[in-house]
C-alpha atoms as one frame of an Amber mdcrd trajectory, in Angstrom:
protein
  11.415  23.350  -6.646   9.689  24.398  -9.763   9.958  22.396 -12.964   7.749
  19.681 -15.247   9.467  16.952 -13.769   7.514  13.625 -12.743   8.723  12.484
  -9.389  10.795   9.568  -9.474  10.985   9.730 -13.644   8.948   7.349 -16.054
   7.660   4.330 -16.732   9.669   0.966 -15.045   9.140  -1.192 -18.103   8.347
  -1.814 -21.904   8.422  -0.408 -24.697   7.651   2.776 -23.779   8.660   6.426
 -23.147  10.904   5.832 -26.245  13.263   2.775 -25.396  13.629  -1.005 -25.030
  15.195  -3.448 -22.250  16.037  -3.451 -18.871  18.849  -0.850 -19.151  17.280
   1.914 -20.062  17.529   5.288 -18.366  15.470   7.235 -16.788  14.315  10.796
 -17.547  16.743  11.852 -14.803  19.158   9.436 -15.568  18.817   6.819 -13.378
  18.156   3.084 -14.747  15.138   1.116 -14.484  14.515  -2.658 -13.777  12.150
  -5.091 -14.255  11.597  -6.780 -11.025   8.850  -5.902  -8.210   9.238  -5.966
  -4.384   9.216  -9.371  -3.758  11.036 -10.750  -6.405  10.377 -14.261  -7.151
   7.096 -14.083  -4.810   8.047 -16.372  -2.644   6.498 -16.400   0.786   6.862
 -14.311   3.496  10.200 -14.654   4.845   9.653 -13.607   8.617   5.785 -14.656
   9.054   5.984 -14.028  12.723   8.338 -10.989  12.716   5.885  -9.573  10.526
   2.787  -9.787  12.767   5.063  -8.943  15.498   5.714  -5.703  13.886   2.068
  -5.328  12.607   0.751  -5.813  16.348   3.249  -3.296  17.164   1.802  -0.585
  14.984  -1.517  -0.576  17.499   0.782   0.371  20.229  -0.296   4.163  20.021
  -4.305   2.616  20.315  -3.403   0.925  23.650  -6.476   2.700  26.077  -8.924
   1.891  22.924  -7.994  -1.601  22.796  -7.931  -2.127  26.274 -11.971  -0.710
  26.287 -12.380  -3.306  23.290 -10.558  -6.086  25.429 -13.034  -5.375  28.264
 -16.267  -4.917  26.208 -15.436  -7.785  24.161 -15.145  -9.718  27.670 -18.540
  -8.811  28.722 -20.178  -9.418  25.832 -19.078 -12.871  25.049 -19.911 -13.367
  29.083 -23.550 -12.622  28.290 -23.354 -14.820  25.061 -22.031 -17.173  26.803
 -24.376 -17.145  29.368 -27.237 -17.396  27.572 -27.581 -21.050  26.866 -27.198
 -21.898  30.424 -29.840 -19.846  31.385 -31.775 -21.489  28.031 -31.259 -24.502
  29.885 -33.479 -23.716  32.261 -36.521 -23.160  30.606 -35.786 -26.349  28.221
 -35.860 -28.454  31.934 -39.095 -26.423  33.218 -40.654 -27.471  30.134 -39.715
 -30.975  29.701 -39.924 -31.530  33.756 -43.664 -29.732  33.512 -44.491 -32.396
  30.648 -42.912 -35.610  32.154 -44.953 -34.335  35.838 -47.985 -34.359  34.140
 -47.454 -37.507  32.224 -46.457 -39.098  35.405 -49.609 -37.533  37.088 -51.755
 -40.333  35.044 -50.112 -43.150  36.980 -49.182 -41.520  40.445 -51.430 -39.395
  42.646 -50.845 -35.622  42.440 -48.103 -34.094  44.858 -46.529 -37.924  45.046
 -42.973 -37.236  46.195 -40.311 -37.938  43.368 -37.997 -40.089  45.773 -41.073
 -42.642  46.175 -41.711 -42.829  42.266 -38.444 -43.496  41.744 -39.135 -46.610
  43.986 -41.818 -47.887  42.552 -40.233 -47.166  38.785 -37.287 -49.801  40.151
 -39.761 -51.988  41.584 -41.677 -52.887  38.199 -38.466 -52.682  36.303 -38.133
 -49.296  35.142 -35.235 -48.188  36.883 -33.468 -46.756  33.351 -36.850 -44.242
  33.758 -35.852 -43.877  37.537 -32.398 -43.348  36.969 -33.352 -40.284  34.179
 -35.921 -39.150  37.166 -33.237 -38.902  39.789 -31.530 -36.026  37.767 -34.428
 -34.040  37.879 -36.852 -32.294  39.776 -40.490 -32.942  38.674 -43.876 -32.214
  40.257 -45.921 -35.278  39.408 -49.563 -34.117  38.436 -48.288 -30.566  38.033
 -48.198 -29.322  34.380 -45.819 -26.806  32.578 -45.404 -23.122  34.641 -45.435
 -20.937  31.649 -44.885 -18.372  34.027 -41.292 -19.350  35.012 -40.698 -20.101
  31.832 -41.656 -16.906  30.207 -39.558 -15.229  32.887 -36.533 -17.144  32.192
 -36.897 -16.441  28.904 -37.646 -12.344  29.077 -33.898 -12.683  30.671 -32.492
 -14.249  27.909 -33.676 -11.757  25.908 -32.099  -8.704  27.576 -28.624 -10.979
  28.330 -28.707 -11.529  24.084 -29.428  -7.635  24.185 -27.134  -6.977  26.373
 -24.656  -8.914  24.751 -25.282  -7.603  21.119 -25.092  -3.929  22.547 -21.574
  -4.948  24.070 -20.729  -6.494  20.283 -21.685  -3.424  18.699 -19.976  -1.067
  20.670 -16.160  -3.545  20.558 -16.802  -3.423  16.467 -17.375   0.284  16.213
 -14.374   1.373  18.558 -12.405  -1.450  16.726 -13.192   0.218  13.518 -12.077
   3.541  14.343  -8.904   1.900  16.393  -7.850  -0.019  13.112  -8.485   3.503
  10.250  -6.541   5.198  12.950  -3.771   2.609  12.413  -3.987   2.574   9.072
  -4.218   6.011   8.556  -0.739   6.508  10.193   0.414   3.479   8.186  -0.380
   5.451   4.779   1.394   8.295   6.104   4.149   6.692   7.414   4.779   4.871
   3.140   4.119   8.851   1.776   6.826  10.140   3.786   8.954   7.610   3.007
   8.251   7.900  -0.284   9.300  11.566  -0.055  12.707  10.444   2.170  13.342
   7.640  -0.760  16.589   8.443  -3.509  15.949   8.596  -7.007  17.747   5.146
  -6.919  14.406   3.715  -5.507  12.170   5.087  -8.456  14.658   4.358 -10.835
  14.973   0.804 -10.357  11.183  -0.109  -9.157   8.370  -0.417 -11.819   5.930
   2.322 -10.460   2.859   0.211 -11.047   4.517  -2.266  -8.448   4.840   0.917
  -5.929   1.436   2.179  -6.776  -0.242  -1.218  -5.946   1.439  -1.062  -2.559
   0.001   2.051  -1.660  -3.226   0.927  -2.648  -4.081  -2.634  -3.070  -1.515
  -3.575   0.100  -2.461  -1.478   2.296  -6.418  -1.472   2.097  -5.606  -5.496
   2.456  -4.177  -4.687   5.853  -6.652  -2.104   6.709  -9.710  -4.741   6.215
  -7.934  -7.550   8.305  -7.579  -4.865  11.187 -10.978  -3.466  11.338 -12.700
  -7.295  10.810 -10.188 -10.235  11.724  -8.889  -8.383  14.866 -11.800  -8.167
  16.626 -13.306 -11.461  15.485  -9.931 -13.017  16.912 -10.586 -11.347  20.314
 -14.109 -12.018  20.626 -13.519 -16.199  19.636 -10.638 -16.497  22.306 -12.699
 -15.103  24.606 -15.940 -17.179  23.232 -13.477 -20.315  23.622 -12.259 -19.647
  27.162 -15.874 -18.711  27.972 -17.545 -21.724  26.375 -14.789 -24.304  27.915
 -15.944 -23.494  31.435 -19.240 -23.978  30.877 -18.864 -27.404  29.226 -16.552
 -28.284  31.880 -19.443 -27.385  34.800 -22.188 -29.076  32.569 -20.141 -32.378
  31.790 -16.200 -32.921  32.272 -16.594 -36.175  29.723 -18.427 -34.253  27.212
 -16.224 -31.164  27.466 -12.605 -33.750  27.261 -14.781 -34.944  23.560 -15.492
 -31.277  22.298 -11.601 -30.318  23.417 -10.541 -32.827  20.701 -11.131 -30.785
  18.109  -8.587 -28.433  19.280  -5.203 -30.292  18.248  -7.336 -31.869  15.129
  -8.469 -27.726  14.010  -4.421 -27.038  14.650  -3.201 -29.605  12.212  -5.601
 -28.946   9.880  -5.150 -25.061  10.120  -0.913 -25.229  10.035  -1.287 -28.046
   7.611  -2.941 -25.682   5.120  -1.843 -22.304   5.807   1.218 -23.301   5.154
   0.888 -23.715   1.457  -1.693 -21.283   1.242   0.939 -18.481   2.987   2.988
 -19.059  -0.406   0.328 -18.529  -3.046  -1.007 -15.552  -1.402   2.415 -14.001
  -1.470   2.444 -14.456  -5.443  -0.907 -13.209  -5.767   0.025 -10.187  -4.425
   3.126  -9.911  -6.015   1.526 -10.515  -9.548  -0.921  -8.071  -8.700   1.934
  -5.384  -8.250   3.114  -6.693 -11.782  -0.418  -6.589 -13.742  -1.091  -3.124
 -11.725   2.583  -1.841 -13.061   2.234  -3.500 -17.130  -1.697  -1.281 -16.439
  -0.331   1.828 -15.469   2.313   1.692 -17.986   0.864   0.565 -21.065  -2.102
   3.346 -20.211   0.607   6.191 -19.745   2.273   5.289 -23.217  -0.672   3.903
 -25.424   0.433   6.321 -28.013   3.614   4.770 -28.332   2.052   1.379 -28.277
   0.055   2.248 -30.990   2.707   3.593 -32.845   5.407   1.206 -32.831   2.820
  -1.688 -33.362   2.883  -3.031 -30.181  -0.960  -3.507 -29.507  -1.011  -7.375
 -29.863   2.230  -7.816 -28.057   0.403  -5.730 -25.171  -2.314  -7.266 -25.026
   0.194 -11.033 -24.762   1.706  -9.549 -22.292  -1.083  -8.627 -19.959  -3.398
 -11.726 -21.040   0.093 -13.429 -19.682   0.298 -12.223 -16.371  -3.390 -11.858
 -15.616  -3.763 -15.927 -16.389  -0.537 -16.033 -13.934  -2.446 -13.565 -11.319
  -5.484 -15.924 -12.137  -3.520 -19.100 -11.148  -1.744 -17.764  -8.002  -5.370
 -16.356  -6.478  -7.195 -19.726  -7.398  -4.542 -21.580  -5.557  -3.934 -19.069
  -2.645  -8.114 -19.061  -2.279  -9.159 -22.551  -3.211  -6.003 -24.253  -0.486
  -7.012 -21.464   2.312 -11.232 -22.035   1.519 -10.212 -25.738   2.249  -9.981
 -25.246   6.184 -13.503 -24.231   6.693 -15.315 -27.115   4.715 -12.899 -29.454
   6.852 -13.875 -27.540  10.081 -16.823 -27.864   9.575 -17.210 -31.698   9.116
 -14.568 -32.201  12.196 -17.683 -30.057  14.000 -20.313 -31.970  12.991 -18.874
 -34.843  13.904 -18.420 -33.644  17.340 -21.868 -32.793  17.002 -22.492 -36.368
  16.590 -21.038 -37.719  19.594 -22.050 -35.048  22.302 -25.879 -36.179  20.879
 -25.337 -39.483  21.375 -23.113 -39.507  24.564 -25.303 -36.559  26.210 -28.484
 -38.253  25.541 -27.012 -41.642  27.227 -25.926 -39.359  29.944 -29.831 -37.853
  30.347 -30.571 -41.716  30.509 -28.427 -42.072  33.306 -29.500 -39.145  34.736
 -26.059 -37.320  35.023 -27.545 -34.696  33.508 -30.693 -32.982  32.190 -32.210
 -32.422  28.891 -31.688 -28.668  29.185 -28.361 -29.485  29.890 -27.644 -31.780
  26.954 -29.489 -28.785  24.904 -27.020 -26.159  26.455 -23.878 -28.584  25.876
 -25.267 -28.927  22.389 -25.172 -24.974  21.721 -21.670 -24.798  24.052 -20.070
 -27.038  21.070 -21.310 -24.930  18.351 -20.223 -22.042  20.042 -16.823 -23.646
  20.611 -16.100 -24.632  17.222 -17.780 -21.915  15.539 -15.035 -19.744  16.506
 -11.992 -22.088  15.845 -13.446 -22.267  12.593 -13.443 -18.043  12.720  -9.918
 -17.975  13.363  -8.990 -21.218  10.934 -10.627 -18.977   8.415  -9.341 -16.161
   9.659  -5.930 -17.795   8.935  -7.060 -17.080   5.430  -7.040 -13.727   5.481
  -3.786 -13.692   7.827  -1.719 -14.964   5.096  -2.469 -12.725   2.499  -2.366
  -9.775   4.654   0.985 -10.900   6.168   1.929 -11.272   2.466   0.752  -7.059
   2.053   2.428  -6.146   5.445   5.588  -7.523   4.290   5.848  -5.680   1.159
   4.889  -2.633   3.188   7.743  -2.957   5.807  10.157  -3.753   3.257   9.195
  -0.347   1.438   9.385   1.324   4.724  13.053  -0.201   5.502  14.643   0.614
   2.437  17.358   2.560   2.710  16.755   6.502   2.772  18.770   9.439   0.973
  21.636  10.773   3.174  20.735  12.023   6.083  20.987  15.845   6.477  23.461
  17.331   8.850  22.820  17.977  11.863  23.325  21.917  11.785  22.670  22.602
   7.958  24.491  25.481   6.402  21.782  28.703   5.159  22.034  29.655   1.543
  19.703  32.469   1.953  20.100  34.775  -1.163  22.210  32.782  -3.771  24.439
  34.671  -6.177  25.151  31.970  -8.376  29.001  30.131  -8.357  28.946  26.534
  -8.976  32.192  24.362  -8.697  32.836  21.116  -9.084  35.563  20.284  -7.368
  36.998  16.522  -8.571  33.895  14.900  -8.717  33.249  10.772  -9.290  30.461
   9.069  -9.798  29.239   5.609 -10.408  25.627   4.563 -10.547  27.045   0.833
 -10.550  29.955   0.368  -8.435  31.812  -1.530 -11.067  31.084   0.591 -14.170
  32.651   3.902 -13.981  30.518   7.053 -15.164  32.259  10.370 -14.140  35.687
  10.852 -12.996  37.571  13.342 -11.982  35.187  16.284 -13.175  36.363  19.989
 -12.370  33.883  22.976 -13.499  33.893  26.559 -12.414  30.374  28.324 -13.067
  30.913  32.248 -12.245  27.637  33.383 -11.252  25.005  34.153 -14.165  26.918
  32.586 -16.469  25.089  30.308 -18.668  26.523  26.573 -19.339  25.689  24.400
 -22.192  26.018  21.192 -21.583  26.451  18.612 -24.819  27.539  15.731 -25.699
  25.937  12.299 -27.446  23.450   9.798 -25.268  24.776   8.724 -22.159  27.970
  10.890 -21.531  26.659  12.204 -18.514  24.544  15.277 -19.010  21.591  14.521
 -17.026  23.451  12.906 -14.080  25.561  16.058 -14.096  22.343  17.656 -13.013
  20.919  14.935 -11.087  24.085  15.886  -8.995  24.160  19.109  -8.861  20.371
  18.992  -7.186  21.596  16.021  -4.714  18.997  13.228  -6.314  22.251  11.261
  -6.121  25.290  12.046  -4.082  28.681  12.347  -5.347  30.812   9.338  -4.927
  33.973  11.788  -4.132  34.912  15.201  -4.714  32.333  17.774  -3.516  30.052
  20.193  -5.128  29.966  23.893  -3.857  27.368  26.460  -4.148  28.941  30.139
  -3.447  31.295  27.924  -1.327  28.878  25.788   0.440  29.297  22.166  -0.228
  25.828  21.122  -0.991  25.796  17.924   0.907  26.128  20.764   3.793  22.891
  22.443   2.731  19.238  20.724   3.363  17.937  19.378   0.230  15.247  22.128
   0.465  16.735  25.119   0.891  19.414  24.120  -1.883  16.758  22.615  -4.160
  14.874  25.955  -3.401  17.667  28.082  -5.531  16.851  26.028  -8.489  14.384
  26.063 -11.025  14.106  23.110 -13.659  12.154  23.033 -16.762  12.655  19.027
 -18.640  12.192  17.258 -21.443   9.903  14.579 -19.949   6.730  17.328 -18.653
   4.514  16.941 -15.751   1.566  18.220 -14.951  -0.647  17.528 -12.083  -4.464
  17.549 -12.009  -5.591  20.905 -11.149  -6.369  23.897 -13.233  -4.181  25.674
 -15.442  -3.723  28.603 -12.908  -2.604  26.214 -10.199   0.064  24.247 -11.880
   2.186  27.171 -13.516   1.685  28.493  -9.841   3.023  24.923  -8.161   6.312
  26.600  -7.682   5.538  29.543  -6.096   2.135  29.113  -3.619   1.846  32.939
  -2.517   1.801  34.076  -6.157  -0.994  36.599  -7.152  -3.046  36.423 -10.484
  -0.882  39.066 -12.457   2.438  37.278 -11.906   0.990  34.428 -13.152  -0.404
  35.573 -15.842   2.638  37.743 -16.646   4.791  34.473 -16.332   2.256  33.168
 -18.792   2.789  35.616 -21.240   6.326  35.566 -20.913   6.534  31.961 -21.868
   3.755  32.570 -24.869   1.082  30.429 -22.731  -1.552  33.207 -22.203  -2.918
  33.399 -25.451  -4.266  29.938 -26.008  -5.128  29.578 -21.733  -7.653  32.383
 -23.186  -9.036  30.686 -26.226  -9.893  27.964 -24.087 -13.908  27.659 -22.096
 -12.927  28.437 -18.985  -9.023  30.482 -19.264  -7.111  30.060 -16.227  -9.435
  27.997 -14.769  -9.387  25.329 -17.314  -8.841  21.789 -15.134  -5.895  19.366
 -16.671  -6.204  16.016 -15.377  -3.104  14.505 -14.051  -2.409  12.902 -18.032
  -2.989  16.368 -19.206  -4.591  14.631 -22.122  -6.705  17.910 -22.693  -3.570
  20.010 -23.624  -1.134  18.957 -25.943   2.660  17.797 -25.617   3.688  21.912
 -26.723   1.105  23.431 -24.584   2.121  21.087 -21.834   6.086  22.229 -22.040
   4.811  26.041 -22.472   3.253  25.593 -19.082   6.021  24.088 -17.257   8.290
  27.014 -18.854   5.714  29.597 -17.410   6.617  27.798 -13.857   9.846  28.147
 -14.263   9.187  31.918 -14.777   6.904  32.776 -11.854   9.451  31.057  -9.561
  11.980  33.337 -10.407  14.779  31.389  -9.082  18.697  32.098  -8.602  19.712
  29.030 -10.769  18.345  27.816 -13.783  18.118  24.334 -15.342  16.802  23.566
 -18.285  16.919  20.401 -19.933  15.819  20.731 -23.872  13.214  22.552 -22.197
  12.132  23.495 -25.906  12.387  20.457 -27.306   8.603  19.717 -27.683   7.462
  23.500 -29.661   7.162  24.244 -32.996   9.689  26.250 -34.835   8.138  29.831
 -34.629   7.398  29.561 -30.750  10.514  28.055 -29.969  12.300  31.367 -31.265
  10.169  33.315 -29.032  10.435  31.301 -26.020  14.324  31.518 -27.031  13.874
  35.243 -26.456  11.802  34.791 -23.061  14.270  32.746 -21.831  17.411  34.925
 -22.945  15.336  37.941 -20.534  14.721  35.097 -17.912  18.095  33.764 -17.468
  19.716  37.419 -17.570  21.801  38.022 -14.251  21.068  34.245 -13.184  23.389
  31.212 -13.647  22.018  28.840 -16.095  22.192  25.176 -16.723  21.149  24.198
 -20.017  21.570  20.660 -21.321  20.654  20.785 -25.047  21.164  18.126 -28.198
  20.101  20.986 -30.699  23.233  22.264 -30.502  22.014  26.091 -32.768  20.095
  26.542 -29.355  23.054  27.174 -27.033  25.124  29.128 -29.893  24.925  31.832
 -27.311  26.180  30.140 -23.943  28.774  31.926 -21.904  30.884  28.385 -21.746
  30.062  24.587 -23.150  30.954  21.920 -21.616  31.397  18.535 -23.974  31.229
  15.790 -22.344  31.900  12.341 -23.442  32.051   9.008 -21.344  31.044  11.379
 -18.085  34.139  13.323 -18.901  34.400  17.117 -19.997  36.340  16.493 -23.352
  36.052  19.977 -24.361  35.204  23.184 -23.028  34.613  27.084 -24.365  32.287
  29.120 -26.453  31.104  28.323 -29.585  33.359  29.477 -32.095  36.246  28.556
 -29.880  34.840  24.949 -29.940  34.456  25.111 -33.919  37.646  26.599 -34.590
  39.350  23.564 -32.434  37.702  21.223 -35.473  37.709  18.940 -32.515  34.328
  16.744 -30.780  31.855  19.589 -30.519  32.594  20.379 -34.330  31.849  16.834
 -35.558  28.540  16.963 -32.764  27.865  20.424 -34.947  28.262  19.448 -38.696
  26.739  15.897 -37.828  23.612  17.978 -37.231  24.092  20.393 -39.792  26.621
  19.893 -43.020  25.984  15.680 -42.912  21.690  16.358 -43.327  22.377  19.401
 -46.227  24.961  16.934 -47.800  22.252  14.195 -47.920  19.669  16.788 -49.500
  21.736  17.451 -51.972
């Protein structure tokens, strides 16, 4: 389809794009609201069915995460392992010391069992006791040798370990912009499969922050949290059967802090879950009162509205403000309180463990292990409590996401589409309703016949149903009954391309996209060659100023077009229209935005252009369609009136009062 319209229509909210309140229309006629995704921003409503669903979105990385699962397995083993094997050396160094200390007293190569003895005998048996759990060499000193071995091969196990680390992050990261990347397509094609409905009645700032903001939230939790969730399961299973084979009593103490992390975690991601649902909801609002109050600072400026603007957004960014201190100061709480319910199991294995090295249930190097097995254990408990952080605020994102993606879709197309390969032209409406609100009736009963290249005027005052006649006719909304035919097909029997393919649409509101002049009056026909578009361009008066400008055809707009102006703009959408060439023509005050002199000439252009073809042309100059084959009046969605010109004058009826209010009423006040 070739045109200058902007997908989905204009701005949600405000004062701008020339109106006020909630029930304003769209540029295609459909009305806008003021509420975002979420509406109130509560929380999440299905938490679980969300992650559920999330999860379910890896499914196509299955093979990749089952290489992370296994890496992520081995590498936590050699973490894990380490300290054990730490423990080793700590005992061959405290053993070599106590041997030698005991050399002093005992003759060298005394056996242990017979110091022990003679510890008890002179009242040291707490000393013999801490003896028995060892195995010391009395008179022989510290084998740096052993040691030094022991720890070269906790070296290569950290190595070894890291390698394995590395290796689950970078698959993990590819694994998770793969996901991601399919998400993002997944919202664009919906986006394409959305009605008109859906733009019309969503602020677009809301939608844009989606896209954006949403879904880079979910693609950060993916490529860190995931992985850092794996490797501290694994880390905990790991580290729990070591403690247990060190010391079942101290392990039982350590596994305490599991049901304490749990409440503590629930406890406050529960009331964090809610505040980062607002946050992100009040970021779709401040992103959507941005974008608009950007796209329409002209008008802002115009009508006065500056301060009121700048109210408004100092209003919801001190709401945004509140909701993301809340949301990250009540989620930041869990790790402080982690880590003191850590420390304090810190506490006790120190004191408990070194009673037990009294005892001699266990060794030093074991009490040193234990020590690092508790760190290790709540280190990632705390991981994951913080992790719980991020969970809510992405489950807050993935929400919004899914609900985009579930909302309900245009018609589906039939099955076996009818082929309107070379249109000739006849349009009927054939009893045709239509209500954009089920309980407020627009168009009833409507009943045209358009012989092919006729041209139509439609006319009538604000809101009688001009635009939505059109919005019909191209299937952005389907008809409530009746049916629409085009040379006898029923449209809703056509694909939306190939019957959107016959038109070609010049409106009111323009759009241009960032690219250079060459490739936006070219955006409706992609195989065109330089010299139709630059006979198009000349046809709609646009060539002379492209070549007064640096660089001609190759001059880049940006996607504001703020380097052209508002009559440039709508000269280039009307040399679009012309290189596409198409069967059916609609043009919506398509000259509404040119000055006098070029208007008459694009008149003329137009007259050659719509020649042969069928033409649609809403107008509310009504000495611009003085020249239509038929005009259709239309009042309260209803054709009130219908014929040419001077038939319509002659009836002194609707379209006459329309006329002279436009005409005789002005000269009258003049006078």
């Amino acid at each position: 389809m070739s045109g200058s319209m902007r997908p989905g229509g204009g701005p949600g909210r405000g004062p701008l794009a020339g109106g006020f309140g909630p029930g304003r229309r769209g540029p295609m006629g459909g009305g806008f609201g003021g509420h975002g995704m979420m509406g109130g921003g509560g929380k999440a409503s299905d938490f679980r069915g969300t992650l559920r669903r999330l999860v379910g979105e890896l499914r196509p990385e299955r093979a990749w995460i089952g290489i992370v699962v296994v890496f992520a397995i081995v590498g936590v083993a050699f973490q894990v392992a380490a300290p054990r094997i730490l423990a080793n050396a700590t005992d061959q160094l405290f053993q070599g010391v106590l041997g030698k200390y005991l050399g002093q007293y005992f003759p060298a190569g005394t056996p242990q069992s017979q110091v022990e003895q003679l510890l008890r005998a002179h009242g040291q048996g707490q000393i013999a006791d801490m003896l028995s759990g060892m195995h010391v060499s009395v008179g022989v000193g510290v084998d740096f040798g052993a040691v030094g071995a022991i720890l070269a091969v906790v070296a290569v196990v950290y190595v070894l370990s890291s390698l394995f680390q590395w290796a689950t992050y970078y698959i993990m990261a590819g694994v998770s912009q793969r996901t991601v990347y399919r998400l993002r397509r997944q919202v664009d094609e919906k986006l394409g499969r959305l009605p008109l409905r859906y733009f019309d009645s969503h602020p677009h700032g809301d939608t844009l922050s989606l896209v954006t903001n949403d879904i880079d939230n979910i693609s950060t939790t993916l490529q860190q949290s995931l992985t850092q969730v794996l490797t501290a399961i694994f880390t905990v299973i790991g580290v729990l059967i070591m403690m247990l084979t060190i010391s079942p009593l101290l392990a039982v103490i350590s596994l305490l802090v599991l049901p304490t992390a749990g409440v503590v975690t629930a406890f406050i991601a529960r009331r964090s879950q809610t505040q980062f649902a607002i946050q992100w909801d009040r970021t779709g609002t401040i992103t959507g009162r941005v974008e608009e109050t950007h796209t329409g600072h002209t008008l802002v400026k115009v009508f006065g509205h500056q301060e009121d603007a700048v109210r408004q957004f100092a209003q919801e960014n001190e709401e945004l403000y509140q909701a993301s201190f809340r949301a990250q100061f009540i989620s930041g709480i869990i790790q402080p309180t982690m880590n003191f319910i850590s420390n304090l199991n810190y506490v006790a294995i120190a004191v408990i463990g070194g009673m037990q090295v009294a005892s001699g249930s266990i060794t030093l190097g074991d009490v040193q292990a234990f020590m690092q097995y508790s760190r290790m254990f709540t280190m990632p408990i705390t991981q994951v409590a913080s992790i719980m952080n991020v969970l809510q605020s992405t489950m807050a994102s993935a929400e919004r996401v899914f609900q985009l993606l579930d909302e309900a879709e245009e018609v589906p197309e039939t099955e076996q589409p009818s082929v309107l390969r070379e249109a000739v032209g006849r349009v009927v409406f054939e009893n045709v309703s239509f209500r954009y609100e089920p309980q407020t009736p627009l168009i009833e009963d409507l009943n045209v016949v358009v012989e092919p290249g006729e041209t139509i005027a439609i006319v009538g005052p604000t809101g009688a149903g001009k635009t939505t006649l059109v919005n019909l006719l191209m299937r952005f909304y389907d008809v409530g009954s009746g049916r629409i035919t085009v040379d006898g097909n029923d449209i809703r029997e056509l694909s939306r391309d190939n019957l959107r393919s016959t038109f070609g649409m010049v409106l009111q509101d323009t759009w241009l996209f960032g690219g250079t002049i060459r490739e936006n009056i070219a955006y409706g026909r992609a195989d065109a060659t330089e010299e139709q578009i630059q006979e198009a361009a000349r046809a709609a008066h646009v060539d002379h100023f492209v070549r007064t400008l640096a660089h001609g055809y190759d001059t880049v707009v940006d996607d504001e077009a703020a380097n052209v102006s508002q009559g440039q703009r709508q000269l280039l959408t009307i040399a679009r229209a012309f290189l596409a060439d198409p069967p059916i023509l609609i043009l919506d005050e398509a000259t509404s935005s040119v000055d006098t002199l070029t208007e008459v000439l694009v008149q003329r252009a137009m007259a050659r252009l719509m020649k042969g073809r069928t033409s649609f042309v809403i107008a509310h100059r009504l000495s611009t369609i003085r020249d239509a084959d038929e005009i259709l009046v239309m009042n309260h969605g209803r054709i009130v009136e219908q014929g040419t010109h001077e038939e319509l004058l002659a009836r002194q009826g609707f379209y006459a009062e329309l006329y002279n209010s436009q005409f005789v009423e002005p000269l009258a006040e003049a006078v």
